[in-house]
NUVEX-248215 format. One line per 4 residues: their letters; for each residue x, y, z of N, C-alpha, C. Coordinates in nm, 4 decimals. Each point is the difference from the previous one (the first is absolute). Layout:
N
A = X/Y/Z/X/Y/Z/X/Y/Z; ...
end
This chain:
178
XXXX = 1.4543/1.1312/0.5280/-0.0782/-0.1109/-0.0494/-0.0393/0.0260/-0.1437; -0.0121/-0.0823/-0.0710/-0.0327/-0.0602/-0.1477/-0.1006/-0.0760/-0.0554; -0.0735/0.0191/-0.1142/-0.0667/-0.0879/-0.0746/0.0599/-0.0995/-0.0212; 0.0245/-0.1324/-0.0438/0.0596/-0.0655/-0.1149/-0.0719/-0.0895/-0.0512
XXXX = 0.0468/-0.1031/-0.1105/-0.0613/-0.1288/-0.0806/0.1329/-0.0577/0.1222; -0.1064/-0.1502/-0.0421/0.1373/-0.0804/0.0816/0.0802/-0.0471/-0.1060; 0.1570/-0.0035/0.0623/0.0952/-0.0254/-0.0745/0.0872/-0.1469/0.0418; 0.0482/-0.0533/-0.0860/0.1141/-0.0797/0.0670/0.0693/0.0521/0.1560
XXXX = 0.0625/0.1334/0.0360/0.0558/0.0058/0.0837/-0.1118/-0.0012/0.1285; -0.1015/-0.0359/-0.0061/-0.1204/-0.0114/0.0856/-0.0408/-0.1074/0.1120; 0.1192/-0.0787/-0.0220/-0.0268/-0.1591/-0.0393/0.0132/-0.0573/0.1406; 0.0911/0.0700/0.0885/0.0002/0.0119/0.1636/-0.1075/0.0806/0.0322
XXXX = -0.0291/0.1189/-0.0275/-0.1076/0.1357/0.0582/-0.1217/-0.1340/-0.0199; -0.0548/-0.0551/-0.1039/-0.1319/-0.0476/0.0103/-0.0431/-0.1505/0.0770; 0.1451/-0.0327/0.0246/-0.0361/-0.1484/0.0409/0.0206/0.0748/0.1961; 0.0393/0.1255/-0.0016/-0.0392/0.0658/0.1559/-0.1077/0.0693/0.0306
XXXX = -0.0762/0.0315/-0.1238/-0.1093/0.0711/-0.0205/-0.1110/-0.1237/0.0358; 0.0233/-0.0976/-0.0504/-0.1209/-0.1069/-0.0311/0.0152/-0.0748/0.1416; 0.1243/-0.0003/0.0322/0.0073/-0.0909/0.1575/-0.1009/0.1058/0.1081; 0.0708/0.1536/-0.0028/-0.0673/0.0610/0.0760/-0.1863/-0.0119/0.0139
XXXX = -0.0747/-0.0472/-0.0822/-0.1140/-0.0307/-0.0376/-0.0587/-0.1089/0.0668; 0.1223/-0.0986/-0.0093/-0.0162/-0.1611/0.0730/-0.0082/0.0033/0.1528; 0.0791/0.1087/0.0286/0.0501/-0.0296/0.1492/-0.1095/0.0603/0.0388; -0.0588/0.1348/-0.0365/-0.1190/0.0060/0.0105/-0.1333/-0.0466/0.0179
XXXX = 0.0107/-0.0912/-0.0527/-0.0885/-0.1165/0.0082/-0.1349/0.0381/-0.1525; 0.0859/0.0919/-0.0994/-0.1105/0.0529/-0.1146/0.0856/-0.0780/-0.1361; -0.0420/-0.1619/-0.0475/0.1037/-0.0566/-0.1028/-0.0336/0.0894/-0.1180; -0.1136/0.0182/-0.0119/-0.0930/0.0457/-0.1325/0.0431/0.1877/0.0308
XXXX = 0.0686/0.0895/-0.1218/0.0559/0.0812/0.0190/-0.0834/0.0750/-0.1433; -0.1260/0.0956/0.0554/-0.0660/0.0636/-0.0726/0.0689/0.0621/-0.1259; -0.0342/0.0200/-0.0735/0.0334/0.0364/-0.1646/0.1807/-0.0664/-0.0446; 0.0204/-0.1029/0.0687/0.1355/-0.0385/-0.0521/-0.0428/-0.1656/-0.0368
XXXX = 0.0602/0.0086/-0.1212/-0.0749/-0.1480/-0.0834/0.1052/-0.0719/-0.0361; 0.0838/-0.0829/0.1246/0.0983/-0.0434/-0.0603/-0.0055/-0.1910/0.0541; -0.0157/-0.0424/-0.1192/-0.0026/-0.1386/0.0524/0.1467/-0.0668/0.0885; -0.0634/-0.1021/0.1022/0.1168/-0.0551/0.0672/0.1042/-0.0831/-0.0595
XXXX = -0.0271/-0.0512/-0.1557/0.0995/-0.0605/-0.0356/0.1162/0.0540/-0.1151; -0.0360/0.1296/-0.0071/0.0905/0.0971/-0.0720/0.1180/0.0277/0.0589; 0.1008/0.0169/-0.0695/0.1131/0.0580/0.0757/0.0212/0.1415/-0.0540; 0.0501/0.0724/0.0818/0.0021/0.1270/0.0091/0.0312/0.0471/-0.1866
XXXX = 0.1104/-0.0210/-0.0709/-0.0299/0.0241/-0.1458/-0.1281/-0.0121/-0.0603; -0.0945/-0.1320/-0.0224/-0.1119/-0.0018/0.0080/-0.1293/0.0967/0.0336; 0.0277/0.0466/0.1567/-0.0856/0.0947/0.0343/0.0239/0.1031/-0.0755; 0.1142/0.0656/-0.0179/0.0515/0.1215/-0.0671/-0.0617/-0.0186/-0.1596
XXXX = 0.0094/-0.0870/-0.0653/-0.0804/-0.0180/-0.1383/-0.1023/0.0199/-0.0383; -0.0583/-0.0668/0.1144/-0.1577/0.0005/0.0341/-0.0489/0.1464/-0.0406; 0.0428/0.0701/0.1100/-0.0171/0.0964/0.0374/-0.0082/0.1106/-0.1284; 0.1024/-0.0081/-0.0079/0.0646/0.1013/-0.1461/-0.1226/-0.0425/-0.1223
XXXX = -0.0568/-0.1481/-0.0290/-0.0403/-0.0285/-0.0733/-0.1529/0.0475/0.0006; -0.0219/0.0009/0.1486/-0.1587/0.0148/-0.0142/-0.0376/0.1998/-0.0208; 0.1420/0.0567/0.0373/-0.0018/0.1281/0.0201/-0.0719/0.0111/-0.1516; 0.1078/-0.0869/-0.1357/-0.0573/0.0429/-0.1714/-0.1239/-0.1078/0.0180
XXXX = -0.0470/-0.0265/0.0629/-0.1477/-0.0341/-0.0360/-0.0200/-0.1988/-0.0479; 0.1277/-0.0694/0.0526/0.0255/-0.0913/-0.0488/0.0025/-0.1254/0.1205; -0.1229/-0.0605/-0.0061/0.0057/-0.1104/0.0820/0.0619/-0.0846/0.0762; 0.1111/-0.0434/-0.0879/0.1160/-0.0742/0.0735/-0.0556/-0.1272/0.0630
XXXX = -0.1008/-0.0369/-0.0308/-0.0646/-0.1587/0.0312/-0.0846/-0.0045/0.1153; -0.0312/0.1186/0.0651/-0.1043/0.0724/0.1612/-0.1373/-0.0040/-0.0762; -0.0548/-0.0974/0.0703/-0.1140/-0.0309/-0.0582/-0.0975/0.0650/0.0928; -0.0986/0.0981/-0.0123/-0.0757/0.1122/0.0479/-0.1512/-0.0844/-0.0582
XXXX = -0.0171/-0.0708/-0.0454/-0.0936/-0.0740/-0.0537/-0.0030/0.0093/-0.1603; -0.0100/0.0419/-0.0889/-0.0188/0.0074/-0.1618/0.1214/0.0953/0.0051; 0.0190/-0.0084/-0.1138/0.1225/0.1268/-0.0580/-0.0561/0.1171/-0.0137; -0.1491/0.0578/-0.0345/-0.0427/0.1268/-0.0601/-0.0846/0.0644/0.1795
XXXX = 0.0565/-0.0696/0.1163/-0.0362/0.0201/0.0954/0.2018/0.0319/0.0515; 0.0747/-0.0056/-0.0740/0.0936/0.0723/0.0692/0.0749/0.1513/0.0226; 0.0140/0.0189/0.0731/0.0047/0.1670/-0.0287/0.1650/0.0443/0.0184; 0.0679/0.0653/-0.0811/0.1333/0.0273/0.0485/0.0371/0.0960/0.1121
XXXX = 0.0865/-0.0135/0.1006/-0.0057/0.0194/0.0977/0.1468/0.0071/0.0138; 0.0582/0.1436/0.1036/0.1464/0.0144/0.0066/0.0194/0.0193/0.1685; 0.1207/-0.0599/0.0464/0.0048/0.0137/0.1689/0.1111/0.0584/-0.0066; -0.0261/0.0750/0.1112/0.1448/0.1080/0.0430/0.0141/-0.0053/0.1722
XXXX = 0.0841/0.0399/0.0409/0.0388/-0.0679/0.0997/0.0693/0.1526/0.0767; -0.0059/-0.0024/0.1193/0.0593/0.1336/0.0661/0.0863/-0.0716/0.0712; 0.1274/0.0609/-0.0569/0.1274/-0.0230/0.0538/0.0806/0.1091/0.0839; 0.0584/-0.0674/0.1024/0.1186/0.0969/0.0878/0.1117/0.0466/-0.0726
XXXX = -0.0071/0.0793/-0.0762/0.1730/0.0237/-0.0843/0.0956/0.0047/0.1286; 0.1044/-0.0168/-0.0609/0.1091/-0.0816/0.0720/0.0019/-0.1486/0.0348; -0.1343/-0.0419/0.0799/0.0212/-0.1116/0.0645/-0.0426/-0.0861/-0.0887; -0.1021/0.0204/-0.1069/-0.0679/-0.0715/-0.0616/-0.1039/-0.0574/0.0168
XXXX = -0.0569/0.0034/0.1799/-0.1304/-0.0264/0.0467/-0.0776/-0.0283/-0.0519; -0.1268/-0.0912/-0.0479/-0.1280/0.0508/-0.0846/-0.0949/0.0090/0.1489; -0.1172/0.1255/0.0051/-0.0207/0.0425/0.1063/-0.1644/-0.0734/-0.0583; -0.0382/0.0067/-0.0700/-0.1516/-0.0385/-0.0788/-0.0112/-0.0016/-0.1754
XXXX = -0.1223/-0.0107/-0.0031/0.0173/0.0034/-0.1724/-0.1470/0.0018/-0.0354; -0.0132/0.0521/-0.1360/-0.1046/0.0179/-0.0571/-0.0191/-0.0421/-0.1414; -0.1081/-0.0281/-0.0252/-0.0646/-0.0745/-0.0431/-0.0740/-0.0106/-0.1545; 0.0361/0.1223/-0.1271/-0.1351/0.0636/-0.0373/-0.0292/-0.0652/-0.1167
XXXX = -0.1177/0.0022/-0.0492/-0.0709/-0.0582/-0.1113/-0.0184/0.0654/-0.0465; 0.0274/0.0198/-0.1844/-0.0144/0.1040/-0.0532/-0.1678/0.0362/-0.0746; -0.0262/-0.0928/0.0062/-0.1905/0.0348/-0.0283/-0.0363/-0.0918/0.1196; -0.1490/0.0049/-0.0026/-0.1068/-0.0673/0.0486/-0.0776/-0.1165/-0.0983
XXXX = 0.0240/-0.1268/0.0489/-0.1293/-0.0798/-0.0528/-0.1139/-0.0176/0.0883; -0.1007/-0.0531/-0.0363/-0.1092/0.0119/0.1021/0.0478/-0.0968/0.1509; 0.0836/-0.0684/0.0060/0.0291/-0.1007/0.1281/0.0295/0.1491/0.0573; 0.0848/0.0542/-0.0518/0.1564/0.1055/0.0786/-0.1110/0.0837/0.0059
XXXX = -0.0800/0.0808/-0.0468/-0.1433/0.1001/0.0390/-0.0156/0.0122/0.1306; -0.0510/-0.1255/0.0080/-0.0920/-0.0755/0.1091/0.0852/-0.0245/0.1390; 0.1245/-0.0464/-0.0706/0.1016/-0.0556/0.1215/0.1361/0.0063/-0.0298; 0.0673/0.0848/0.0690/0.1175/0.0184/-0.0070/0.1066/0.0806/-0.0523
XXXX = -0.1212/0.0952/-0.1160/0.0342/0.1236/-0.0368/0.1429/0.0106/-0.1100; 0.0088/0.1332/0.0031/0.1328/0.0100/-0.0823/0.1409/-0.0450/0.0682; 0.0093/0.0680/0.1765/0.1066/-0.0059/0.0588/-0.0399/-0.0891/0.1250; 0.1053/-0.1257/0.0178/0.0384/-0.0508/0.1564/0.1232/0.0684/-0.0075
XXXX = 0.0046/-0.0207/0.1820/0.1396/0.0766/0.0454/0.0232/-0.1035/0.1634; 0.1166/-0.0297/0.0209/0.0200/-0.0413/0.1107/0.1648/0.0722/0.0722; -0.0365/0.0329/0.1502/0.1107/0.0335/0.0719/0.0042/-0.1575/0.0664; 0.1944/0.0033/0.0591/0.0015/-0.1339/0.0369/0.0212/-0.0160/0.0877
XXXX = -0.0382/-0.0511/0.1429/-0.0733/0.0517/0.1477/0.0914/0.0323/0.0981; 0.1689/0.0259/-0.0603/0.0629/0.0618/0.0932/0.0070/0.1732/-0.0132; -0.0391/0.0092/-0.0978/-0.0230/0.1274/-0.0753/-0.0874/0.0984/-0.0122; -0.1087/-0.0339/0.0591/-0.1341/0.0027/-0.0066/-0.0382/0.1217/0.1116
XXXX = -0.1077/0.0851/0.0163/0.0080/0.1279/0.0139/0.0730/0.0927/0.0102; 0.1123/0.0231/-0.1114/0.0651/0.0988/0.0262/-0.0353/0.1127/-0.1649; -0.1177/-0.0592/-0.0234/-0.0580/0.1646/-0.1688/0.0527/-0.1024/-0.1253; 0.0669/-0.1640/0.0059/0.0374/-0.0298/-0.1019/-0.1045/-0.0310/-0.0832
XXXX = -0.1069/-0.0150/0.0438/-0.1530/-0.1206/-0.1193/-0.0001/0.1828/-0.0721; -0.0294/0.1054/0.0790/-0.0522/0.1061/-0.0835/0.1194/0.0553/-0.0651; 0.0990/-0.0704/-0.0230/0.1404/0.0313/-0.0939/-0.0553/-0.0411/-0.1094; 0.0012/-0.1838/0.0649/-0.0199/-0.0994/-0.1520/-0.1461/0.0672/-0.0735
XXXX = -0.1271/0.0663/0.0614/-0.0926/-0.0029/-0.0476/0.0239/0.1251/-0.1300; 0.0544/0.1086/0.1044/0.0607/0.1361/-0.0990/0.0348/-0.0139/-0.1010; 0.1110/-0.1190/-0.0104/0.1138/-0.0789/-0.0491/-0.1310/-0.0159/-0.1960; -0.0851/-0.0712/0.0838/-0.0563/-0.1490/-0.0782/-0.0973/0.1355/-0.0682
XXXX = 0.0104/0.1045/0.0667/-0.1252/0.0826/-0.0766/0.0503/0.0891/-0.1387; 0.1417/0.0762/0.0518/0.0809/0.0361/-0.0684/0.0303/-0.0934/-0.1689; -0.0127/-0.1401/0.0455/0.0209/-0.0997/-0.1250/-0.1282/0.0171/-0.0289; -0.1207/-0.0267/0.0191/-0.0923/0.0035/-0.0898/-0.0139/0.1137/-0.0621
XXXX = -0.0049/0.1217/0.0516/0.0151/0.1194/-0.0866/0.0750/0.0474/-0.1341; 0.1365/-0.0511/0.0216/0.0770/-0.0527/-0.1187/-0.0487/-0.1234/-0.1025; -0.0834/-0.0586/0.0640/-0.0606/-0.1267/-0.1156/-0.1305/0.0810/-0.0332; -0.0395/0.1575/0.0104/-0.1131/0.0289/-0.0494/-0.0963/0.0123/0.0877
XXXX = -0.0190/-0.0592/0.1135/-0.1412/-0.0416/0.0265/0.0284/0.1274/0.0894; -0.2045/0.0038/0.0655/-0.0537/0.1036/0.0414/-0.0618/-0.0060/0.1295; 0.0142/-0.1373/0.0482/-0.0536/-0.0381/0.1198/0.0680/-0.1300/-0.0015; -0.0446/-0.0249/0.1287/0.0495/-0.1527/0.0753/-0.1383/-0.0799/0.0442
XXXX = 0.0248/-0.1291/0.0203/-0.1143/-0.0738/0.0981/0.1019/-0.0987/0.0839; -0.0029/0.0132/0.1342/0.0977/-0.0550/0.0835/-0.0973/-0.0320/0.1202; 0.0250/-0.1245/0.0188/-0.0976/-0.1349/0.0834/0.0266/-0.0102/0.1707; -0.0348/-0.0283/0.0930/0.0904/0.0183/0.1492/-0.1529/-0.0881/0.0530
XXXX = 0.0155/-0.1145/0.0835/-0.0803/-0.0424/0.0899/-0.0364/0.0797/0.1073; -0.1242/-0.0143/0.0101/-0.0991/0.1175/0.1426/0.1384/0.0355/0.0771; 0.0210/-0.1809/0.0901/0.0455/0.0260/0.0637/0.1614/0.0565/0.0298; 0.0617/0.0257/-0.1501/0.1314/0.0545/0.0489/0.0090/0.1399/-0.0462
XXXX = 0.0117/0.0536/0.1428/-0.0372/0.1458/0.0270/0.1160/0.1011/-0.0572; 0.1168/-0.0650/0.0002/0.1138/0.0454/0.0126/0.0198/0.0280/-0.1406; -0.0819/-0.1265/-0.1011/0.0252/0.0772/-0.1575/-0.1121/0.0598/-0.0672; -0.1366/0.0226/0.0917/-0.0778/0.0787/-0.0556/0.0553/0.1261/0.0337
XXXX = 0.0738/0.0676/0.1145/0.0362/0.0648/0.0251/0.1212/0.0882/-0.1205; 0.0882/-0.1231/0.0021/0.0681/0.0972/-0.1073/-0.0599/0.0290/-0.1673; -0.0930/-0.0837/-0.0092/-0.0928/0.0061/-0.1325/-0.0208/0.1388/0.0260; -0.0980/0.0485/0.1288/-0.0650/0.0906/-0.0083/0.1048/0.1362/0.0106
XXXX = 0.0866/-0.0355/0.1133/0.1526/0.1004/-0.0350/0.0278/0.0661/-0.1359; -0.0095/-0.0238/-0.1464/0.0767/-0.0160/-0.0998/-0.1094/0.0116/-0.0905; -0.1170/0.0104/0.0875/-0.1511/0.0688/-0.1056/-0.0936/-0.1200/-0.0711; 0.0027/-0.1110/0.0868/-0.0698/-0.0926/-0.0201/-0.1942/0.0463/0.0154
XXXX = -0.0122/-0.0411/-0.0811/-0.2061/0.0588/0.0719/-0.0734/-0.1700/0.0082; -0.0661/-0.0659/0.0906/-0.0622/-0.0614/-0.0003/-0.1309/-0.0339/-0.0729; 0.0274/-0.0912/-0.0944/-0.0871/-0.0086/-0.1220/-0.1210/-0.1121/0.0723; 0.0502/-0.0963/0.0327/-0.0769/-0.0913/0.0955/0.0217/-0.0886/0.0489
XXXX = -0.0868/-0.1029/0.1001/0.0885/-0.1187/0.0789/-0.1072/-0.1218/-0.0414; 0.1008/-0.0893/-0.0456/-0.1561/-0.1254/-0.0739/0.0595/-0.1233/0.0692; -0.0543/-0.1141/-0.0044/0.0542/-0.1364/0.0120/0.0427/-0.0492/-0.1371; 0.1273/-0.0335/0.0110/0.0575/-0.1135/-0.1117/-0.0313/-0.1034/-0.0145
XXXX = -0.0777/-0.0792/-0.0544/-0.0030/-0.1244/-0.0008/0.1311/-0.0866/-0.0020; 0.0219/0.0307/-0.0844/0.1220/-0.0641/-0.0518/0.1267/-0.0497/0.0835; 0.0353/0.0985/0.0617/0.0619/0.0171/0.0833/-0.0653/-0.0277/0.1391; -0.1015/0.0103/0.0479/-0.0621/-0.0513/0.1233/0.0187/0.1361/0.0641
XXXX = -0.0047/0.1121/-0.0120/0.1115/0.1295/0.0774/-0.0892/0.1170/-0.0372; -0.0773/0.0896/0.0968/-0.0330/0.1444/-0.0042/0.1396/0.0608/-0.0591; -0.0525/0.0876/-0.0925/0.0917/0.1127/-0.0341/-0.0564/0.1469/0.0133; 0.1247/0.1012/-0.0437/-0.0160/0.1332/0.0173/0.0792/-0.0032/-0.1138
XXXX = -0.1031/0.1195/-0.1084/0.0554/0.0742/-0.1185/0.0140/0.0682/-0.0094; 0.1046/0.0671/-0.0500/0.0357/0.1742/0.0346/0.0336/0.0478/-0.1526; -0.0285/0.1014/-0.0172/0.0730/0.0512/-0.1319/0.1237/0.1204/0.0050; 0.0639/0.0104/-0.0479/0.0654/0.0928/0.0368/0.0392/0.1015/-0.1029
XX = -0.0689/0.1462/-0.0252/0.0983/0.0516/-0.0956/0.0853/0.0387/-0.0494; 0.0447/0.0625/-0.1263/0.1425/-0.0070/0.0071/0.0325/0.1363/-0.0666
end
């Protein structure tokens, strides 16, 4: 298994990645931001674009509220699988502080407990270290046990648990060092 950016040759792996999600019954696919009326080139642009820090028309609310952000994706070499993906933001603005941190990560639910989220998280920690930074802040609702768990796996410390307004949603903040 592999890191990657998504590429053109992706273009089957993600439209099996994103079904697997559906059939699931989960449409909304944590840290993957890809609108429904893009076609797969599109997504790939996107992507690449927001990695240099460049909008691409994703309106986050104001422009000096956008943060550049690169997704990588854990792939099956050979098969080309994408097994999950992550998520990371390369700073913090005060929204991302508060909610949602540097890194989302999602496994995709046929995939799912077999050590892949604490790949992508390793994965996503390894990249921030190379962008400099010295810690993480990475977000997980009370109730999903399964990713406070690997937060805390991978040296997450519980900073605190508040209500979001915003979001309508208790959270859990973790920091993680690096």
């Amino acid at each position: 298994m592999g890191i990657t950016g998504l590429e053109p040759r992706h273009e089957a792996a993600l439209r099996d990645f994103v079904a697997d999600f559906r059939a699931a019954g989960e449409p909304n696919i944590p840290a993957f931001f890809q609108r429904a009326e893009w076609d797969h080139a599109q997504t790939v642009a996107h992507f690449d674009a927001w990695a240099q820090g460049e909008p691409m028309g994703w309106t986050l609310g104001t422009e000096d509220r956008f943060v550049a952000c690169t997704t990588r994706f854990l792939e099956v070499e050979g098969t080309g699988e994408l097994l999950g993906l992550f998520n990371f933001r390369h700073r913090l603005n005060a929204q991302l502080e508060r909610f949602g941190g540097h890194v989302g990560y999602s496994v995709r639910p046929s995939a799912r407990g077999h050590g892949h989220a604490k790949t992508l998280l390793r994965e996503a920690m390894a990249f921030g270290r190379g962008l400099g930074l010295t810690r993480l802040v990475v977000t997980c609702s009370p109730d999903n046990v399964a990713s406070a768990r690997v937060i805390e796996a991978c040296g997450g410390a519980l900073q605190d648990t508040y209500f979001h307004d915003e979001q309508d949603t208790e959270i859990c903040r973790y920091w993680i060092e690096l």
